[in-house]
PAPA-465280 format. One line per field, with one value per atom (N, C-alpha, C): residue number from 1; chain; x, y, z. Coordinates in nm, 2 decimals. Each point is the difference from the previous one (the first is absolute). Layout:
BEGIN
setor: c(NUM ...);
mike: c(A ...);
xx: c(X ...);
yy: c(Y ...);
zz: c(Z ...);
end
This chain:
BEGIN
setor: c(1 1 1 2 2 2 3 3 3 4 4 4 5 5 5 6 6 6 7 7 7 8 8 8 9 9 9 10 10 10 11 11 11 12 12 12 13 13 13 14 14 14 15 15 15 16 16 16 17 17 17 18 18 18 19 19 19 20 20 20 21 21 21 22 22 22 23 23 23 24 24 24 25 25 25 26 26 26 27 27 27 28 28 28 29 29 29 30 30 30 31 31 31 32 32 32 33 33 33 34 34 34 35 35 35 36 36 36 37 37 37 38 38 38 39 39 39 40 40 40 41 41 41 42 42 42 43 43 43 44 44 44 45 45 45 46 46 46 47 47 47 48 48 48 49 49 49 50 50 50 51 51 51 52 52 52 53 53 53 54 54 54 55 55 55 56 56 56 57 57 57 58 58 58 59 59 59 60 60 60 61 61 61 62 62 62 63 63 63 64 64 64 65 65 65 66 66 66 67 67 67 68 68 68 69 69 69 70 70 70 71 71 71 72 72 72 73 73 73 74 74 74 75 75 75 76 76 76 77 77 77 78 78 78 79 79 79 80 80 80 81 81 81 82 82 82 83 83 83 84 84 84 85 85 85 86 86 86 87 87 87 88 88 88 89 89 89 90 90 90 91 91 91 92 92 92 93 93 93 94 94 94 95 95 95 96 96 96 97 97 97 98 98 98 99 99 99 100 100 100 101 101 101 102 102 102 103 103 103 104 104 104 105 105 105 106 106 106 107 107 107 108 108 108 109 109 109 110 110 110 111 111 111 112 112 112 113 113 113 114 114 114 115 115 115 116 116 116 117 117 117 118 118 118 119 119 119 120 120 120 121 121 121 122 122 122 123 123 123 124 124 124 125 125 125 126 126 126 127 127 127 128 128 128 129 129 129 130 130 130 131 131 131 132 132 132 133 133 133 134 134 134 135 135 135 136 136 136 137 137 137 138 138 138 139 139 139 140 140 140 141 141 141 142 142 142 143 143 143 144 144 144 145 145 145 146 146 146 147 147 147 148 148 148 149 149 149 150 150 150 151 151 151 152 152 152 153 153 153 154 154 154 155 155 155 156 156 156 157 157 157 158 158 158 159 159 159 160 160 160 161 161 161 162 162 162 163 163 163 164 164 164 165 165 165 166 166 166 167 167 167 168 168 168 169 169 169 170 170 170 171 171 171 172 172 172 173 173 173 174 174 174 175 175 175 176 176 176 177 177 177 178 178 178 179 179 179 180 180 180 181 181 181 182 182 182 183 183 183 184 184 184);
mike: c(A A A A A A A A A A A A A A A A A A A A A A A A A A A A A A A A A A A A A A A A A A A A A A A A A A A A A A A A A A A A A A A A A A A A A A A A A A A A A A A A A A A A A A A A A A A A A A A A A A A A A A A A A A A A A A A A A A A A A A A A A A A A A A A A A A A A A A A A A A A A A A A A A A A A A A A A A A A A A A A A A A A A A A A A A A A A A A A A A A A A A A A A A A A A A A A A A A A A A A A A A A A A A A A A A A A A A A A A A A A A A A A A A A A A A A A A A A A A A A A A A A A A A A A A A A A A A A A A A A A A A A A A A A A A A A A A A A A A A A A A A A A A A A A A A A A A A A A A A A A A A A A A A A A A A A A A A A A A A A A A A A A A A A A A A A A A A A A A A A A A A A A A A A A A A A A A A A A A A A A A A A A A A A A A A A A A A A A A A A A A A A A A A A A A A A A A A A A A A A A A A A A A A A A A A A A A A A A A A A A A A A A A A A A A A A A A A A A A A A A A A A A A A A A A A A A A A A A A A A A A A A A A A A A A A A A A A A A A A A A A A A A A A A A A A A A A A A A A A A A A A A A A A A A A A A A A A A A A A A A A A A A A A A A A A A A A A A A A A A A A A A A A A A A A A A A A);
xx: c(-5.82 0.06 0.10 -0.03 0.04 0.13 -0.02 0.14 0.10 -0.05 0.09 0.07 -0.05 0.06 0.10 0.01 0.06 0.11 -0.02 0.10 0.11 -0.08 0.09 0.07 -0.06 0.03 0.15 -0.02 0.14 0.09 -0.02 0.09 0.07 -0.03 0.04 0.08 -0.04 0.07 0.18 -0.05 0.13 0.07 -0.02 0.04 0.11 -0.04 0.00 0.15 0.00 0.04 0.16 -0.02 0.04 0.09 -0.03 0.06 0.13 -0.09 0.11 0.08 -0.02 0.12 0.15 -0.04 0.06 0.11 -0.08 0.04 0.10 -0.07 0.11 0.13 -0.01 0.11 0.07 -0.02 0.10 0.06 -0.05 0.05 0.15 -0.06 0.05 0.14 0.03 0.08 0.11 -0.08 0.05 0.08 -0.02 0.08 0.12 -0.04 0.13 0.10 -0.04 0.13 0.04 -0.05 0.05 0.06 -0.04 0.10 0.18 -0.06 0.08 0.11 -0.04 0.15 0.01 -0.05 0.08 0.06 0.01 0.10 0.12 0.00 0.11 0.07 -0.06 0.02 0.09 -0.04 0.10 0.09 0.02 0.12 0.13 -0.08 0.05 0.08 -0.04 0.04 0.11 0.01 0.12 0.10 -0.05 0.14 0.03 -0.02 -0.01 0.07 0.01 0.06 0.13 0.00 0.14 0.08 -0.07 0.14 0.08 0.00 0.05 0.13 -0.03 0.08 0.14 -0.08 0.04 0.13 -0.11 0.11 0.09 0.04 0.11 0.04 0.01 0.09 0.11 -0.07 0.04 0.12 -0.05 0.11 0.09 -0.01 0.15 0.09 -0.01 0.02 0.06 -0.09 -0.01 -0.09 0.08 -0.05 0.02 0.13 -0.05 -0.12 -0.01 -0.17 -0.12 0.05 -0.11 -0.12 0.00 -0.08 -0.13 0.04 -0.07 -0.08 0.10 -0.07 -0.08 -0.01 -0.09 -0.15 0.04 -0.13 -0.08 0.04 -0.09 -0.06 0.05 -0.07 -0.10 0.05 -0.14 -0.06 -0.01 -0.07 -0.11 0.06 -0.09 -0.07 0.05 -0.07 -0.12 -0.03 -0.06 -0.09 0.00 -0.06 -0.09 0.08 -0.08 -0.10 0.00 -0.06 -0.13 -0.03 -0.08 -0.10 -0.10 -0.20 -0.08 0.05 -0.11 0.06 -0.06 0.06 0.08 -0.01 0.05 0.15 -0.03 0.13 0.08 -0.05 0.09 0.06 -0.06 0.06 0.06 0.01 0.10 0.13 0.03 0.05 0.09 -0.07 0.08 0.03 0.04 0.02 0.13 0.02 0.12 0.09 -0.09 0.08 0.11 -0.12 0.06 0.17 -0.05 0.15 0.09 -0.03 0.11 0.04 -0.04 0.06 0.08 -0.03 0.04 0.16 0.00 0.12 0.10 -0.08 0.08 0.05 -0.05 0.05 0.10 -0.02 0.11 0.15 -0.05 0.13 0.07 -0.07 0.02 0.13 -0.05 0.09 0.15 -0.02 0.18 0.05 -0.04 0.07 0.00 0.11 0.04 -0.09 0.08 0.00 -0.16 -0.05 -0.16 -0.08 0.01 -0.07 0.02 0.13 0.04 -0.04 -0.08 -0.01 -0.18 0.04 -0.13 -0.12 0.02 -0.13 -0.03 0.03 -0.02 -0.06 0.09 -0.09 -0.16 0.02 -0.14 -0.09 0.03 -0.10 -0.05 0.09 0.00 -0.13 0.06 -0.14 -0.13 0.02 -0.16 -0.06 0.12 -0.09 -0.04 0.02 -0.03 -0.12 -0.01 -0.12 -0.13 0.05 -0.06 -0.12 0.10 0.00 -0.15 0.06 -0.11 -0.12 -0.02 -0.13 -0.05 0.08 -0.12 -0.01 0.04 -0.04 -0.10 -0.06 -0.07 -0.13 0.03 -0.15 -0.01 0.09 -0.06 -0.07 0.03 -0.10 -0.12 0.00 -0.11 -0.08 0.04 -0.08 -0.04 0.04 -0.03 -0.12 0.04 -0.14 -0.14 0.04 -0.10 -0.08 0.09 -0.02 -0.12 0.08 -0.10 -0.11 -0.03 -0.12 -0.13 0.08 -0.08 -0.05 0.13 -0.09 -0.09 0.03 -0.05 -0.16 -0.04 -0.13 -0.09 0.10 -0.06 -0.03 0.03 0.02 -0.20 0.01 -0.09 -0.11 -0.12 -0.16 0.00 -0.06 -0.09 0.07 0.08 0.09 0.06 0.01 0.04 -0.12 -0.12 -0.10 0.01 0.05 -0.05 0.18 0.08 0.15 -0.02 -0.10 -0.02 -0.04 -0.14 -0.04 0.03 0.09 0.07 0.21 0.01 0.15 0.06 0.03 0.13 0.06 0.12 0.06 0.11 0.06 0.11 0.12 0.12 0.13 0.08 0.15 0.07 0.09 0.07 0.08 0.14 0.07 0.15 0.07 0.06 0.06 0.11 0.14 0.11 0.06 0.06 0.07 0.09 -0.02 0.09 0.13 0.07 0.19 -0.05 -0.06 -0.02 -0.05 -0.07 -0.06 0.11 0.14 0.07 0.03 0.07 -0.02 0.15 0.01 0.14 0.07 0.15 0.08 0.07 0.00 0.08 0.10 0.11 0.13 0.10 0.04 0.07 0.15);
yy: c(0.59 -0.12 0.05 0.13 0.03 0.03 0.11 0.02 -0.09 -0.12 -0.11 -0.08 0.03 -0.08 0.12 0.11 0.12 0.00 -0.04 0.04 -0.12 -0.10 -0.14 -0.01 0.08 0.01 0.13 0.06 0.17 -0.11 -0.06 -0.08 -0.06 -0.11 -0.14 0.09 0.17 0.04 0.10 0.06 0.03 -0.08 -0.16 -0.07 -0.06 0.01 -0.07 0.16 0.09 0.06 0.02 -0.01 -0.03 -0.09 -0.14 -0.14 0.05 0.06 0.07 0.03 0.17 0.03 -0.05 -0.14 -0.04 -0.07 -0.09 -0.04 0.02 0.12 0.13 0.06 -0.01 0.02 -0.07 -0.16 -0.13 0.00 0.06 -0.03 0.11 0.10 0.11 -0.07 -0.02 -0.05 -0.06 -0.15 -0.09 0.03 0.11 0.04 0.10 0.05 0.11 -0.11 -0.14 -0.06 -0.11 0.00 -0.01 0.08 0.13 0.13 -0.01 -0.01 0.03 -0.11 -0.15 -0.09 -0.04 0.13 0.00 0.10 0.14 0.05 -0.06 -0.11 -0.04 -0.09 -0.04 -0.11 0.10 0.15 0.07 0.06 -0.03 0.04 -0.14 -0.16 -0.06 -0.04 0.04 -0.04 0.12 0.10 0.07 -0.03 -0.08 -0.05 -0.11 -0.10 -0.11 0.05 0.16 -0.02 0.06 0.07 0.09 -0.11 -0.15 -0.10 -0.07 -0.01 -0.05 0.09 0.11 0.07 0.06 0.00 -0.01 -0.13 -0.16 -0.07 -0.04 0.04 0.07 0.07 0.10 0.09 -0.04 -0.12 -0.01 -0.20 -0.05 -0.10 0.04 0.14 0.07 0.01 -0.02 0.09 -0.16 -0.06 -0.13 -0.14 0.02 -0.16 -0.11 0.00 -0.14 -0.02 0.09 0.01 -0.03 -0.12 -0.07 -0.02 -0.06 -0.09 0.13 0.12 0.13 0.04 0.01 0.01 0.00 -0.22 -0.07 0.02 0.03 0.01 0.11 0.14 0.12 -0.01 -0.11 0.01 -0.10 -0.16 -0.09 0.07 0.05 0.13 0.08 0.07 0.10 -0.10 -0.11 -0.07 -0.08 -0.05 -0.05 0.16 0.09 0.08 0.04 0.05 0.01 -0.11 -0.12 -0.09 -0.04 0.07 -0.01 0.03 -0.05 -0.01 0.10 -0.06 0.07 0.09 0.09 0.08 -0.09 -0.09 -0.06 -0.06 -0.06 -0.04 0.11 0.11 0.13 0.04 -0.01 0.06 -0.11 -0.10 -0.09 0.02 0.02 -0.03 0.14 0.15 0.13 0.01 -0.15 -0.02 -0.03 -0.11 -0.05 0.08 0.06 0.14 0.08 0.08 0.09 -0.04 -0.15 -0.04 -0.05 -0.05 0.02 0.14 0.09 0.12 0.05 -0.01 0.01 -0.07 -0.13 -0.03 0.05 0.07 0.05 0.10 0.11 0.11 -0.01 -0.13 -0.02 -0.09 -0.01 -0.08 0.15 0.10 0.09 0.08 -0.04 0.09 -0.05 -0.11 -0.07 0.04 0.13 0.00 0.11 0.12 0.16 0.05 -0.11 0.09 -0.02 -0.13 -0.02 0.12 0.01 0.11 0.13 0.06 0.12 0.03 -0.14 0.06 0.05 0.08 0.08 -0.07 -0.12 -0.02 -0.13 -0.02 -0.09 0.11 0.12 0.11 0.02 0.03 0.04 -0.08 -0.17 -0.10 0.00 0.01 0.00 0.13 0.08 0.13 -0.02 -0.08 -0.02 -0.09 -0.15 -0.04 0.05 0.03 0.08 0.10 0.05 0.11 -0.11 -0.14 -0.07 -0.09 0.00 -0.10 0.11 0.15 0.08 -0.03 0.04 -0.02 -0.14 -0.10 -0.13 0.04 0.05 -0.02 0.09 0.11 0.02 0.00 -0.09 -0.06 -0.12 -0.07 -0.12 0.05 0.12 0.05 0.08 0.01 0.09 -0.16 -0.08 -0.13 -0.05 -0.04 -0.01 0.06 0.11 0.11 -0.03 -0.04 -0.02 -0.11 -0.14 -0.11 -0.01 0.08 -0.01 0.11 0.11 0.07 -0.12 -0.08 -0.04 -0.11 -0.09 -0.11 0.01 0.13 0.08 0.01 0.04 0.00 -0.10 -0.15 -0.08 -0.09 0.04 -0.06 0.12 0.08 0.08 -0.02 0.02 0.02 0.08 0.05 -0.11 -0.06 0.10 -0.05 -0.09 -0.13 -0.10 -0.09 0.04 -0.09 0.00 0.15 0.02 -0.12 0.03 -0.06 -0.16 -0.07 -0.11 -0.03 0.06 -0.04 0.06 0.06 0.03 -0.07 -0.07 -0.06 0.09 0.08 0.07 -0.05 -0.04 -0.01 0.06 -0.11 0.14 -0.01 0.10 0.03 -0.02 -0.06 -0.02 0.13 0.00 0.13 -0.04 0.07 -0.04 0.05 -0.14 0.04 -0.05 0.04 -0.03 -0.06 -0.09 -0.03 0.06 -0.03 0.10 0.03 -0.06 0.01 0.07 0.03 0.07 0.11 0.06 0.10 0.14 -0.03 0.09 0.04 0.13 0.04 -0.04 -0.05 -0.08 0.13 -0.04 0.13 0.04 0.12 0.08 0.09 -0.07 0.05 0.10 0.15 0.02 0.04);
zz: c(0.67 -0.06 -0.11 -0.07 -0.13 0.09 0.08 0.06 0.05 0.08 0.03 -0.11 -0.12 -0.07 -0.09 -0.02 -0.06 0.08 0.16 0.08 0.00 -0.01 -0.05 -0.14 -0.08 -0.12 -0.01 0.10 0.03 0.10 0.07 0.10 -0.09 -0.07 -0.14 -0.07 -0.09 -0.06 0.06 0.10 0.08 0.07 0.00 0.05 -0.12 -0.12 -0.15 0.01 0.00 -0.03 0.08 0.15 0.10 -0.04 -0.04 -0.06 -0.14 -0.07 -0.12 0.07 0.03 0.07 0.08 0.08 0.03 -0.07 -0.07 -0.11 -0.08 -0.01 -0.13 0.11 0.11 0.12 0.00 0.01 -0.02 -0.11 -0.13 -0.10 -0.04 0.05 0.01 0.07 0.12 0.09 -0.06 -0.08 -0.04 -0.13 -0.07 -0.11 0.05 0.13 0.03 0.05 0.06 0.01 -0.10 -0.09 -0.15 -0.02 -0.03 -0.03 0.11 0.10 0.11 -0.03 -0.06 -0.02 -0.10 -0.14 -0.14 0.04 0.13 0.03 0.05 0.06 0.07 -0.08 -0.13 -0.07 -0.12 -0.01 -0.04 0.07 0.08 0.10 -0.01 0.03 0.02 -0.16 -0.10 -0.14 -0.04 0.07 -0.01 0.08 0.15 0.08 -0.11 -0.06 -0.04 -0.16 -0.06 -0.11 0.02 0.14 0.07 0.04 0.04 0.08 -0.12 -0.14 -0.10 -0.03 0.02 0.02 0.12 0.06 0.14 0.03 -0.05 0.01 -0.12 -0.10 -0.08 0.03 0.04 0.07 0.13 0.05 0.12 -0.08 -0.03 -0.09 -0.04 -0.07 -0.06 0.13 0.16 0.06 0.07 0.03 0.10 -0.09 -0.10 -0.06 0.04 0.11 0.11 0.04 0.05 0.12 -0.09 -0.07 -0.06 0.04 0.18 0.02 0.05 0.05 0.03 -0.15 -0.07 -0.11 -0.07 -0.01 -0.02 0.07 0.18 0.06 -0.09 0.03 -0.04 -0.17 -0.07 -0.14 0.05 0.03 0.07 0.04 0.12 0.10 -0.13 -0.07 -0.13 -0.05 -0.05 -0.09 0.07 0.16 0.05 0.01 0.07 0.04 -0.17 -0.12 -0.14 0.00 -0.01 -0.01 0.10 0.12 0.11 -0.05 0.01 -0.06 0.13 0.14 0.08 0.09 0.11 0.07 0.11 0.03 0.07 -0.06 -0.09 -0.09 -0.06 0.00 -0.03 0.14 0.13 0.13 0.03 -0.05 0.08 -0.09 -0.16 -0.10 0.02 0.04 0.06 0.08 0.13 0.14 -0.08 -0.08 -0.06 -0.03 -0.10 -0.11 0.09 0.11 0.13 0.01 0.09 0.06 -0.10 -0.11 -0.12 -0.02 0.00 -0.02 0.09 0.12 0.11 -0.02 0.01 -0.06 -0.09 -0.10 -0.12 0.03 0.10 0.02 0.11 0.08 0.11 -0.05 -0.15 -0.05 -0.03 -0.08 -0.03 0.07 0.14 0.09 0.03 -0.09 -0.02 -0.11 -0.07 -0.12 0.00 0.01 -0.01 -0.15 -0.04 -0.15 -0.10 0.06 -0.02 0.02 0.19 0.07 -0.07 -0.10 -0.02 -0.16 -0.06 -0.12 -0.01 -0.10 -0.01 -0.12 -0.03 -0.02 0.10 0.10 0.09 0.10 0.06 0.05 -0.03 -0.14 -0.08 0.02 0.00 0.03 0.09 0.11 0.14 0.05 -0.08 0.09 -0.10 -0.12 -0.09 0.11 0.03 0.05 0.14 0.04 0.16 -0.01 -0.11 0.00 -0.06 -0.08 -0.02 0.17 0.04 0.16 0.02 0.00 0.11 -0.08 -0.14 -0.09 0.06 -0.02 0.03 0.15 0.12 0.08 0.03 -0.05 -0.01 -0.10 -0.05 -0.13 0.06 0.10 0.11 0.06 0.08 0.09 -0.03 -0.10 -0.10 -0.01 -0.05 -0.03 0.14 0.09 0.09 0.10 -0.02 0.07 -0.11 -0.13 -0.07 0.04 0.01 0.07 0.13 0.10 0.12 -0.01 -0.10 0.00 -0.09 -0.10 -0.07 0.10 0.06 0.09 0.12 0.10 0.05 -0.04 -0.15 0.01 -0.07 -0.03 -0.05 0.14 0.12 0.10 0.13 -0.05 0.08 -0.06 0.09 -0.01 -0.07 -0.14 -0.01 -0.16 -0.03 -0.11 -0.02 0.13 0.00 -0.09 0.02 -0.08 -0.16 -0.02 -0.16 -0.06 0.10 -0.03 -0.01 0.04 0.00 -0.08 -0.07 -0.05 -0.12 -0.06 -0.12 0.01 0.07 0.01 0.04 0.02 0.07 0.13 -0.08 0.10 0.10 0.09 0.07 -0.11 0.02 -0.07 0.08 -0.04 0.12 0.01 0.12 0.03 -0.08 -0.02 -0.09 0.13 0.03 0.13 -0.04 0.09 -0.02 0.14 -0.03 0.12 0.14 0.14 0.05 -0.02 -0.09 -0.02 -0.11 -0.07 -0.12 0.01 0.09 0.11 -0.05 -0.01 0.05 -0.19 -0.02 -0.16 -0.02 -0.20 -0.01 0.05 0.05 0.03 -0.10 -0.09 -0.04 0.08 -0.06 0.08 -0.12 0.04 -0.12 0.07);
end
């Protein structure tokens, strides 16, 4: 009897232990993709202090092209202002194709395209473009490992019964799919 209950008593506690670990797994998870989109949130706060710039440079050049203009600051200012991952991938769907624009107005003006701190912007932001696309995808892989095991036996139990929940993916649209073009 003593033993039936000793052995119930080693099952309860490797079981108890079992439950931690898991636990301490989800949590673990859930802070790398925290980590993972204050990386991207520092990637996206240097595109966002390089286009002030960017579009100054480009009014000296083409101060008609107001209405382009106008987009890519709206564009920053909606995307700055975004609360969730969702409202940030819709708000850098915007941003994208405003840029996109700016660089294709760009291509109507010799002497725009030839000066050198429009150059300089042009390859910050472009090495900018690659960093967030890869701290999207850094966050993303975080995304589906973490929902991945809040989703499996048996870790889905302890996930329940402590809130975790799923993350969304920071997805971008298919026209936005493609990287802004830097043209020199």
């Amino acid at each position: 009897m003593w033993v039936c209950i000793g052995a119930i008593g080693l099952l309860a506690l490797v079981a108890a232990f079992a439950a931690i670990g898991i636990y301490n797994r989800l949590v673990t998870l859930r802070n790398r993709i925290d980590n993972a989109w204050s990386q991207i949130d520092v990637q996206l706060r240097r595109r966002y202090d390089l286009i002030p710039n960017l579009v100054e440079t480009v009014k000296g050049y083409a101060a008609h092209e107001r209405e382009t203009l106008e987009q890519v600051i709206a564009a920053r200012s909606a995307a700055m202002s975004a609360q969730t991952v969702k409202e940030h991938s819709d708000a850098e769907n915007m941003l994208t194709g405003a840029l996109k624009s700016l660089f294709a107005l760009a291509e109507a003006y010799p002497d725009l395209k030839a000066n050198q701190n429009f150059l300089m912007l042009q390859e910050e932001l472009a090495g900018t473009e690659s960093k967030i696309a890869y701290a999207r995808q850094f966050y993303n892989d975080s995304v589906m490992t973490y929902n991945t095991a809040i989703q499996v036996f048996p870790s889905n139990v302890i996930a329940g019964m402590f809130g975790f929940r799923e993350r969304e993916y920071f997805e971008i649209e298919e026209a936005a799919r493609e990287p802004v073009a830097v043209k020199f």
